[in-house]
C-alpha positions as CSV (number, residue, x, y, z in Angstrom):
1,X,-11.4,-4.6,-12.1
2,X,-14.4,-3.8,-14.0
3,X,-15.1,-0.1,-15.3
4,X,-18.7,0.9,-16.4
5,X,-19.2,4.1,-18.1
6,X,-23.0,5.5,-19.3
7,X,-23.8,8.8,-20.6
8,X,-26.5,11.1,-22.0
9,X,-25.9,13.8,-23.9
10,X,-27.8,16.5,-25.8
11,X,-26.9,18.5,-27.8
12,X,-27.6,22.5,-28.5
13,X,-26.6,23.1,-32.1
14,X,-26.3,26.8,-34.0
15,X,-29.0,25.3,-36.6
16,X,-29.6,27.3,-39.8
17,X,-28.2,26.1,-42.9
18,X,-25.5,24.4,-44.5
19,X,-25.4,23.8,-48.7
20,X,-28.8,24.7,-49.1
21,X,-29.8,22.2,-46.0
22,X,-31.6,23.4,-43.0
23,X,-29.9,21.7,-40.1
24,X,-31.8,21.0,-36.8
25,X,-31.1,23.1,-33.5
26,X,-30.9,19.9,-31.5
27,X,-29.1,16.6,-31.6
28,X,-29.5,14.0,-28.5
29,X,-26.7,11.1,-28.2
30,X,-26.7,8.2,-25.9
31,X,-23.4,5.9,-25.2
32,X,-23.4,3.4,-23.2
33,X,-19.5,1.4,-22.8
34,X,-18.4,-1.8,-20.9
35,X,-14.3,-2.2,-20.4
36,X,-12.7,-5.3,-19.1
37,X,-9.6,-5.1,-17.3
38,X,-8.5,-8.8,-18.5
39,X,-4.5,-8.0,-17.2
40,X,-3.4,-5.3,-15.7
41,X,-1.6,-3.7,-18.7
42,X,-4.4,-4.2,-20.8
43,X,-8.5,-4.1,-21.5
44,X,-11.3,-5.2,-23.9
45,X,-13.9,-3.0,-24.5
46,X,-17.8,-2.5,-25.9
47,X,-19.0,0.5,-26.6
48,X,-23.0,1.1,-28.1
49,X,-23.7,4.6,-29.3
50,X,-27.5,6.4,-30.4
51,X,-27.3,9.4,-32.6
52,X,-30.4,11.4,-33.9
53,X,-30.0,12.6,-37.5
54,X,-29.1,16.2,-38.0
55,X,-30.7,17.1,-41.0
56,X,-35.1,16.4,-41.8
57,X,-36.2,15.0,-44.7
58,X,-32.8,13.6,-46.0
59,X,-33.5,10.0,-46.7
60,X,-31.4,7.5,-44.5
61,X,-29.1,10.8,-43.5
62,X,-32.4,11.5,-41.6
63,X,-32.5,8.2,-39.9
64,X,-31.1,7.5,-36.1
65,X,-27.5,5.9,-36.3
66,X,-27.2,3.2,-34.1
67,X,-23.3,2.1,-33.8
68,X,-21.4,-0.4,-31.8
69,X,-18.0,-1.2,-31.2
70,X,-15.7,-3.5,-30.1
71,X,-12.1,-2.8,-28.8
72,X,-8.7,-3.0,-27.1
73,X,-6.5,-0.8,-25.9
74,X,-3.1,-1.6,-23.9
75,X,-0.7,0.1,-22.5
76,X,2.4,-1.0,-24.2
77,X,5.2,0.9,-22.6
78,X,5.4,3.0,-19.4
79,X,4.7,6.0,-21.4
80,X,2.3,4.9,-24.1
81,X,-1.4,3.2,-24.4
82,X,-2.5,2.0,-27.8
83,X,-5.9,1.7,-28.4
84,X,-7.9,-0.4,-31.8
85,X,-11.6,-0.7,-32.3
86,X,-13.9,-2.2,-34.8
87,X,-16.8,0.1,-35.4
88,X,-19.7,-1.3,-36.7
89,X,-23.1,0.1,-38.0
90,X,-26.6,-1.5,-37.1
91,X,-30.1,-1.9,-38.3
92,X,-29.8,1.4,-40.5
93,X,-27.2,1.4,-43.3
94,X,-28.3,4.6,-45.4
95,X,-27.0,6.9,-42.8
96,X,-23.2,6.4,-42.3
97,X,-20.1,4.4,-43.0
98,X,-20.9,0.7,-42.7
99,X,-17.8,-0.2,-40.9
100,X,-15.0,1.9,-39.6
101,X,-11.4,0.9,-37.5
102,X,-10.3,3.0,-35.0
103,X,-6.4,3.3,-34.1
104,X,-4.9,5.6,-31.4
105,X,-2.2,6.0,-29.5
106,X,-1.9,8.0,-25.8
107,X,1.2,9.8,-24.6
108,X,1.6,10.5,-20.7
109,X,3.5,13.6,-20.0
């Protein structure tokens, strides 16, 4: 089974200041996510993420983030999901971590 997931999101922000920097009232995000269902316990994932900067005039802080990651998540008992991703950034490097690794782990109740 194949799930395809899209969103688009803005974002209204309080603005003003923080540290002596004037921080924008807006912020727009788009995501856009494949998952593959390879077995039934488990699923690959790619994930590509847009992020406008949320300061002006702050060099490569400034910039738009462009971000994509690859994943897996499984559900390893009847209880439990664990989920890893690589997180990568593209085309602008100035503006965030390069790379990042995501770990999780989800309980059912």
């Amino acid at each position: 089974m194949d799930n395809r997931d899209g969103a688009r999101r803005g974002l209204v922000l309080a603005g003003g200041s923080f540290e002596g920097l004037t921080l924008n009232n807006t912020q727009f995000t788009l995501l856009g996510a494949f998952e593959w269902q390879s077995l039934p316990r488990q699923a690959f994932l790619i994930q590509y993420v847009i992020s406008e900067g949320q300061i002006d005039d702050l060099g490569g802080f400034s910039d738009i983030a462009n971000k994509i990651t690859l994943g897996w998540k499984g559900e390893i008992s009847k209880f439990g999901i664990l989920e890893f991703g690589i997180i990568e950034n593209v085309f602008s490097f100035d503006n965030s971590a390069d790379f990042g690794i995501h770990l999780g782990f989800s309980r059912r109740f």
